[in-house]
Residue, then its C-alpha position, 0 to 999 in steps of 0.5 A: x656621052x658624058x652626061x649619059x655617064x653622070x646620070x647612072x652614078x653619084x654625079x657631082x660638080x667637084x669631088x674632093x679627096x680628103x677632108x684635112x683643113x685644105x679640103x674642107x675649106x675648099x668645100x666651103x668655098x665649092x658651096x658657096x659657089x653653089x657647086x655641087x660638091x662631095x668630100x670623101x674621107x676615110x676617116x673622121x674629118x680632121x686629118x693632121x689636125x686629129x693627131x695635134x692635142x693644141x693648136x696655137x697658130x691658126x688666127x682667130x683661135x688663140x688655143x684650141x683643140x685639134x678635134x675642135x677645130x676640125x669640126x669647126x671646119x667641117x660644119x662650116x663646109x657642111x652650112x655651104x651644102x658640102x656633102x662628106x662621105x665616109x670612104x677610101x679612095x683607091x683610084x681617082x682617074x680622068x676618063x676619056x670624056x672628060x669626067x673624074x671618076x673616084x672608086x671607093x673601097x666599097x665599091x662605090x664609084x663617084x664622078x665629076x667635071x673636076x676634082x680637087x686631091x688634098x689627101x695630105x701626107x703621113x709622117x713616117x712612123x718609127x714603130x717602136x712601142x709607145x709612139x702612138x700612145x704618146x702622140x700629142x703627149x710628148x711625140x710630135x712630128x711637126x716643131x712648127x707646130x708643137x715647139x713652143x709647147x716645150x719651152x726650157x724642156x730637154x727635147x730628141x729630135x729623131x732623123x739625119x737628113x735636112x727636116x730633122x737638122x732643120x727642125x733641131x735648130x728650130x727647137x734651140x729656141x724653146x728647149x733648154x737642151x736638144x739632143x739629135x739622134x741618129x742612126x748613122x755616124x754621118x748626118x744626110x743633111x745639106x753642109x751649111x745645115x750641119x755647120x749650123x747644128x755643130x755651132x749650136x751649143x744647146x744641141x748634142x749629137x747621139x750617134x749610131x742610135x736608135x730609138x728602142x721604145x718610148x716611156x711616160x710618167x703616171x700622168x702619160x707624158x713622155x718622161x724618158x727614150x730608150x736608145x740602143x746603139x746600132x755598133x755595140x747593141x748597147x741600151x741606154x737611156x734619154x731622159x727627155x720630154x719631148x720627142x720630135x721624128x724627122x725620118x720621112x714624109x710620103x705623100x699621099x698621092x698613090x691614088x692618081x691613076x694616069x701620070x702627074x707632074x711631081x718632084x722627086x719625093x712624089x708632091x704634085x707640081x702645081x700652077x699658081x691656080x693649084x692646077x695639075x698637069x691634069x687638066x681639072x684636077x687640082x691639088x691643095x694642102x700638104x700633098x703639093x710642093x711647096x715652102x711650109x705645111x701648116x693649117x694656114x698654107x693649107x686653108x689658103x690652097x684650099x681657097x684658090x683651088x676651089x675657086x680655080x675649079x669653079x672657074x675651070x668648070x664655067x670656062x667648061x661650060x662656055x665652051x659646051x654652049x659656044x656655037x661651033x664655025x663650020x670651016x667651009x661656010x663660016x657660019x655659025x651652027 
């Protein structure tokens, strides 16, 4: 029946959701395994990697751009065989024989033996006016990432919680001054991070502030933040050059039809083989759990997802071409 299925739609070995830097190492790898492998994206290949101006930490590649590296990645997949298909996904379920089926905003309904979601996470946007003019030119959200592009500047990160406390102190080690600004006259972070952020002497605390709109110089490089206070309504400004948000992270896992093993900020639990709780479908990149989200965490899941697959897929086989013990006789059929 399933093989019946494949032949009336778009029948790969391996569907990848997102093309972000761990699917499409994944995708590489798919092809050199000489598995028939399709990426669909919504957009241009790249994922965070699109909204990052310089990236500085991925070896081999002292400085390069974003947009750069991202088309780097993808003619890499692309040598391989991968195919890449511009589309969104709106559900990406297990069907009762067995197969993946990804359906498509354009109607298009995409079917393989395994698959591999690595549709990363969007940052939680403040929403304020300049935010994304400015990205890459000032408004960041990963300091791991940007930091050091900011030594000796005076720097806001925006947030309360662990990411944004964490993220705060990180900074201390490239700008002069970090302000933390908070909406709340109480920080959600954990006590031991906030007994960390309050010894700092390079960091400063704005509470009950939010962030009302974000300006640049003549050069469109974040130069000043208009802060107003939640209490008296008062504006004020930051003079800052850098601006890091830490208010959020969703995980792009709302695709995933059936349920998943996840934790309680909704990334995908996954084995040491990047394997779900879904049998066949495995997960890489920012849309898992674990430590740290940069492109080289992402490329490594990526690998050893699309590896796991092919493995998942050749067990699949053996198991079709074993010949079956029939109880009563004990012979082979």
């Amino acid at each position: 029946m399933s093989d019946t299925l494949l032949e009336n739609n778009q029948q790969y070995d391996l569907i990848i959701v997102g093309a972000g830097p761990a699917g499409m190492t994944a995708a590489m790898y798919a092809g050199r395994s000489m598995l028939k492998t399709v990426v669909l994206e919504r957009g241009a290949s790249g994922g965070e990697l699109l909204n990052t101006d310089v990236i500085e930490d991925y070896p081999g590649f002292e400085h390069i751009k974003g947009w750069d590296l991202a088309q780097k990645f993808e003619s890499h997949a692309k040598k391989f065989g991968a195919e890449f298909a511009q589309e969104t996904v709106l559900t990406l379920k297990k069907l009762p024989e067995g197969l993946f089926s990804a359906t498509t905003e354009s109607g298009n309904e995409y079917l393989s033996r395994t698959a591999i979601v690595t549709s990363g996470g969007t940052p939680t946007k403040l929403n304020v006016p300049g935010e994304l003019e400015y990205a890459g030119k000032g408004v960041s959200y990963c300091a791991i990432c940007d930091g050091a592009f900011f030594k000796g500047h005076t720097l806001a990160v925006i947030g309360g919680g662990d990411a944004a406390v964490e993220e705060a102190d990180f900074l201390t080690r490239y700008g002069e001054k970090v302000y933390l600004v908070h909406r709340r006259e109480e920080l959600r972070a954990s006590k031991i991070l906030q007994k960390r952020l309050f010894e700092n002497p390079k960091i400063e605390v704005i509470w009950n502030s939010v962030v009302e709109r974000i300006e640049a110089d003549s050069d469109g490089l974040v130069n000043n933040i208009v802060l107003r206070d939640v209490i008296t309504h008062e504006a004020r400004d930051l003079r800052a050059t850098g601006i890091f948000v830490f208010i959020g992270f969703r995980p792009n896992t709302g695709i995933i039809e059936g349920h998943v093993d996840h934790d309680e900020m909704g990334y995908l639990r996954t084995d040491m083989n990047m394997e779900t709780s879904i049998k066949g479908l495995f997960a890489a990149g920012d849309v898992r759990v674990q430590l740290t989200r940069q492109v080289t965490t992402a490329a490594g899941d990526g690998t050893t997802a699309a590896i796991a697959a092919e493995k998942y897929l050749a067990a699949q086989r053996t198991l079709r071409d074993e010949p079956q013990i029939v109880a009563t006789g004990g012979y082979a059929v």
